[in-house]
N, C-alpha and C positions, 0 to 999 in steps of 0.2 A: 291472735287466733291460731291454734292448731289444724294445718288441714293432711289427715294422713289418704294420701292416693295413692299407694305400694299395694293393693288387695290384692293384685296377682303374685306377690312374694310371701303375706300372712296376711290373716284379717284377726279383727279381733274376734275375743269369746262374746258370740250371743250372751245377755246377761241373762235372760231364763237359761241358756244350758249352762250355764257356770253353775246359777243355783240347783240343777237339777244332778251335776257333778257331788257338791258338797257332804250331801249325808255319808257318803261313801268314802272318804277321807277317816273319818274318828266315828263313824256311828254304827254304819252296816260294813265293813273293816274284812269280816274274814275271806280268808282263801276260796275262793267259786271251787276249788277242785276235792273241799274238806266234807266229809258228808256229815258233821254235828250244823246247829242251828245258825253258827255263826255263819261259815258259808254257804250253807243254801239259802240264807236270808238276799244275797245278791240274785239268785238264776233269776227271780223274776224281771227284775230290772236290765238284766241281761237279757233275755228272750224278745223282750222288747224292742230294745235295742236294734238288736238283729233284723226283729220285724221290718223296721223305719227300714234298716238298711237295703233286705230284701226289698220293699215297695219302692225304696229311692231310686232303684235300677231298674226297678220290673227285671228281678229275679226268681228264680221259677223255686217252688219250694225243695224241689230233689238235687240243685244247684249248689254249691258252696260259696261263703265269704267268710274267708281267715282273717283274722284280726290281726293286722301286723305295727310296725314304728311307727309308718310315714310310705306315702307310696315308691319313695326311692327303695324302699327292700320289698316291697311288692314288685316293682320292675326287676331289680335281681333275683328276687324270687321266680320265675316267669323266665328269664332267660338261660340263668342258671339251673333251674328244673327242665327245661328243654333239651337243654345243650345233655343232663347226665339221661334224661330218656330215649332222646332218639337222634344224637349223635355217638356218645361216647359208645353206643351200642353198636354204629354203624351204619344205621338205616338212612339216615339224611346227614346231611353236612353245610346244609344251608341256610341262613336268615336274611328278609327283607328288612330295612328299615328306611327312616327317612335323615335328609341333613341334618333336619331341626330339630332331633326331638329335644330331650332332654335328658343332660349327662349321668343320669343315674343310667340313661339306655344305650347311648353313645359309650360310654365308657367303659361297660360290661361288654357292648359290643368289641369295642379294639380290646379289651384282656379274651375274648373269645378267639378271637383272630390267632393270637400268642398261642393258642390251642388247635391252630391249625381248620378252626372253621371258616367259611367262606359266607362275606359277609358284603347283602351288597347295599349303598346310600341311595338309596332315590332322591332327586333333587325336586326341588319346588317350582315353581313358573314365575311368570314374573311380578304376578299377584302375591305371591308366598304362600301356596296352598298345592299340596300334592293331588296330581291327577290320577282318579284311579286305574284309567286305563295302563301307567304306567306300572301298576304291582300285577296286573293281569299278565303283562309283558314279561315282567323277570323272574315269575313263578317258572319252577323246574322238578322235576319228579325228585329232586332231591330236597325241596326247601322242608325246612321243618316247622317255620313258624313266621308271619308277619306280624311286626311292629309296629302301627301308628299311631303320634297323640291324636286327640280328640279335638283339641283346642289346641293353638300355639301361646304356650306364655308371654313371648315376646308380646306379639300382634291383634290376639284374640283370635285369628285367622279358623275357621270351622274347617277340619278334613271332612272329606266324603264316605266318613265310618262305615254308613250304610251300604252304599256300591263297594266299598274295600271287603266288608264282611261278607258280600252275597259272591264274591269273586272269590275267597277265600272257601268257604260251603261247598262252591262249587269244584273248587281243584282238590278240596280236600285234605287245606290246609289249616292247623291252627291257626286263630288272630288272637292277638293280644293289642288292647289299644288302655294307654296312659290317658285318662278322663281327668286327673286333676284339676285341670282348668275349665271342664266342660259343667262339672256337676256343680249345680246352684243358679247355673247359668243359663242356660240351656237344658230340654229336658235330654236324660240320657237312659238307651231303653234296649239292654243286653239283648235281647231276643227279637226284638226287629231288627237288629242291626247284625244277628249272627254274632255274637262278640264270645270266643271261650275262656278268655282272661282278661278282666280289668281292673286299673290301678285307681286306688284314689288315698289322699290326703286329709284329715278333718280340719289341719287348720287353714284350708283354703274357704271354708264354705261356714265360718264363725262357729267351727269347734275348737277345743284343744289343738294345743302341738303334743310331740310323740306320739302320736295314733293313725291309723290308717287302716286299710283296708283291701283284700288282694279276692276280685270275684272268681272263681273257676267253674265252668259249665259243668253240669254235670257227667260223669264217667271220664272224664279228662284226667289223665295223668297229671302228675305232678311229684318229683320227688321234692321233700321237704329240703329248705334251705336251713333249718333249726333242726337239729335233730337233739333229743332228750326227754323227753315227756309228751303223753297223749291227749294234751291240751287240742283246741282245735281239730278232734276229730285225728290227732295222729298229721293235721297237714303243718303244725305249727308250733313248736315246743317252748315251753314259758308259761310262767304263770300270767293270766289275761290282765292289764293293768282295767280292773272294772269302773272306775270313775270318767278313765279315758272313753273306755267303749260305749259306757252311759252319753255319755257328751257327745259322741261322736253319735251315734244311732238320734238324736236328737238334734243334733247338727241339722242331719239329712234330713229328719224331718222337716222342718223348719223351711230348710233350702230346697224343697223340691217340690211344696204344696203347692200344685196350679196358680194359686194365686199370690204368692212369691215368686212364680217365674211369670206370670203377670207381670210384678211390679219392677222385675230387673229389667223385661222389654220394653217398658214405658217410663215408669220413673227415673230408673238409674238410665239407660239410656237418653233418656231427656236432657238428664245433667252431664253425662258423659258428652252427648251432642255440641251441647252451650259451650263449654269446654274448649273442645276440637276446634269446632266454629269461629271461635275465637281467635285463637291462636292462631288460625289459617289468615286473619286477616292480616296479618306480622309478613310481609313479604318473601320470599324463599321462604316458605314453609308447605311442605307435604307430608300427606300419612304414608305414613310406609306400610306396603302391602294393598296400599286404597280402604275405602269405606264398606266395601258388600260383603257379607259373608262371613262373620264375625262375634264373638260373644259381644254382649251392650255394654260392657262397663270398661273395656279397652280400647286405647289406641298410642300409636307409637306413632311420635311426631320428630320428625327432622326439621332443624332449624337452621339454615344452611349458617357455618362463619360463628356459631359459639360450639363448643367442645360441651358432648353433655355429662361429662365429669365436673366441668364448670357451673351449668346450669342448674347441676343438682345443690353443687354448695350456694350458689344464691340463694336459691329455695330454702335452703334448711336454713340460711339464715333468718328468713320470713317464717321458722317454723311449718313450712312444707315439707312434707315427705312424697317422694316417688323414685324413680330408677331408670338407670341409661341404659341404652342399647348398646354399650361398649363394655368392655370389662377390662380392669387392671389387670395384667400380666408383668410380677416384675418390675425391672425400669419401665416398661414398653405398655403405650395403652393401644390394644388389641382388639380391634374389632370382630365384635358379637359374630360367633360363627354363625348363626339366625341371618344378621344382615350381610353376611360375606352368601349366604345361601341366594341369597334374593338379587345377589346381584351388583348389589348398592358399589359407588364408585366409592374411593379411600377416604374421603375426606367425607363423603354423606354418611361414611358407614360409622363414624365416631360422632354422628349429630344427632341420635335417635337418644330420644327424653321418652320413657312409657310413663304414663297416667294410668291407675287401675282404679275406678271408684268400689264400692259396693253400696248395699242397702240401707246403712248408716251415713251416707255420704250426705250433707247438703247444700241444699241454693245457696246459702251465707256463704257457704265454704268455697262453692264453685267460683263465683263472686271473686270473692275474695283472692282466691289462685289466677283468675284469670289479671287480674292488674297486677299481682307478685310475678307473671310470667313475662306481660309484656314491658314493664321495666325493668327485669332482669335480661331480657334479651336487648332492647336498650342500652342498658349500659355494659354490657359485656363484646356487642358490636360493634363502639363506642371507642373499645383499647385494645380491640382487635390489628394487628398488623395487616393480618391476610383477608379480612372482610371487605368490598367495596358493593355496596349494591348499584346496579343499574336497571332498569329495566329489560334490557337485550339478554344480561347474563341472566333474569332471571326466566324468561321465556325458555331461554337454551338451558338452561337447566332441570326444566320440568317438564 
């Protein structure tokens, strides 16, 4: 049996949006930007589109959403259109962000730095979730913009969007928050939340890859990251790939009807549950970050005494798929800047195993993972040198 549990890295294609992709390959083909029959035969499937995407966020019709890659150039888009409006100009010099976000944000952050911007990390608690009193805190009449995910990929961990955006409103500063993890999952709702920029991804939420999506409040600056054509209104230059946008507008719909986010809080979570549950029964095991507060179809489990580089290749030997909280660097296995975030001590920080189900997941499958997990931890503790369990060491551990 195949059981894929990586949803927080891709999901599959919905099979209604793949078929709803399809005409647009070889049949309805022309340029959206041509004004003979071939491409205006697309705008309507386009307009569409956009509609889902608009309702998916509760965006307001005078608002904008750019059709971009992937939200990784939605995040550069966002900080690098910040950084040339209202630094390079002079007026601020400043950005919030968090430890954790993700390196499409992280890493634009230190090339900004190189640029002489002044850029500060907010750190997480010891749950792994940023307090917002903490961004109220290091807001300055200079900052130009706050950065927080919505979701942590890692952990699933939910930030406090809502209190970060009304703290934000009120100093007067732009937010930008990374929803990739959030949308599908969670409902996500730009305008209660005060949000003037938000990222998202389609093939996180069973659209295509290469597409994405970058929202901007309305009357919000933004200098384009693309510049060469007045696609997108002038925010976005390229021709629109429309099969992508089809899929992806359909994505959202799909992923964000009430009762598909019904069925993520009760079904997927049910099985994400059974899961977890499980695997807690395995001695030295804890969630990292804890249980509260979190999308349903995640969690990141530390297994104290196997390496979850190890624990991945048992798995795919069982044909499992899922992902460590560690990352190869090199000779050198590095732990997850996430988990060095939260705290975790050096040898817990290389034990975190993440599980991401989604709405495809099933009972067989859960099943099925949980006996490939707990005899792979079995026999991996088994030829461990440095494992000994005891009782005592496992109390002081946890």
């Amino acid at each position: 049996m195949e059981v894929y549990l990586d949803n927080n890295a891709t999901t599959m294609v919905d099979p209604e949006v793949y078929k709803a992709m399809e005409p647009f390959f070889c049949t309805i083909y022309g340029n959206p930007n041509s004004l003979h029959k071939f491409g205006a035969g697309t705008h309507p499937k386009m307009v569409e589109a956009l509609d889902y995407l608009y309702a998916g966020i509760n965006a307001a019709d005078e608002d904008d959403i750019i059709i971009t890659a992937n939200a990784t150039e939605s995040n550069n888009a966002v900080l690098k259109g910040i950084w040339v409006d209202n630094i390079l100009n002079g007026n601020k010099n400043h950005i919030i962000t968090s430890e954790v976000e993700h390196p499409s944000i992280t890493a634009v952050c230190k090339f900004l730095e190189t640029q002489g911007v002044s850029v500060t990390y907010l750190p997480v608690n010891e749950d792994g979730v940023l307090e917002a009193s903490s961004v109220k805190e290091f807001i300055k009449e200079d900052t130009a913009l706050v950065s927080i995910m919505w979701a942590n990929n890692e952990t699933g961990k939910l930030f406090p969007i809502r209190e970060i955006g009304a703290i934000c409103k009120e100093a007067g500063v732009a937010f930008h928050t990374d929803a990739t993890q959030a949308i599908g999952k969670v409902p996500v709702d730009v305008q209660d939340c005060n949000v003037d920029y938000l990222s998202f991804s389609a093939h996180k939420f069973h659209g295509p890859k290469g597409v994405g999506g970058l929202y901007v409040k309305a009357k919000k600056a933004l200098t384009p990251l693309l510049h060469g054509g007045e696609q997108m209104g002038g925010h976005r230059a390229g021709t629109v790939d429309v099969p992508s946008m089809v899929g992806m507008g359909l994505a959202m719909h799909l992923a964000t009807k009430p009762e598909a986010l019904a069925f993520e809080n009760t079904e997927v979570k049910r099985l994400r549950d059974k899961l977890e549950n499980a695997i807690l029964e395995i001695p030295e095991t804890i969630v990292i970050g804890g249980k509260e507060n979190r999308t349903p179809n995640t969690t990141l489990i530390s297994i104290r005494g196997v390496e979850g580089e190890s624990m991945l290749w048992d798995m795919n030997q069982k044909t499992i798929g899922a992902s460590t909280g560690s990352a190869c660097a090199s000779e050198d296995l590095e732990a997850n800047p996430v988990m060095n975030a939260f705290g975790s001590d050096s040898e817990l920080a290389h034990t975190g195993v993440r599980f991401s189900l989604s709405r495809f997941t099933t009972e067989e499958q859960i099943d099925y993972a949980i006996e490939v997990v707990k005899n792979a931890v079995n026999r991996l503790r088994n030829i461990s040198s440095s494992y000994a369990y005891t009782p005592k060491n496992h109390e002081s551990q946890l």
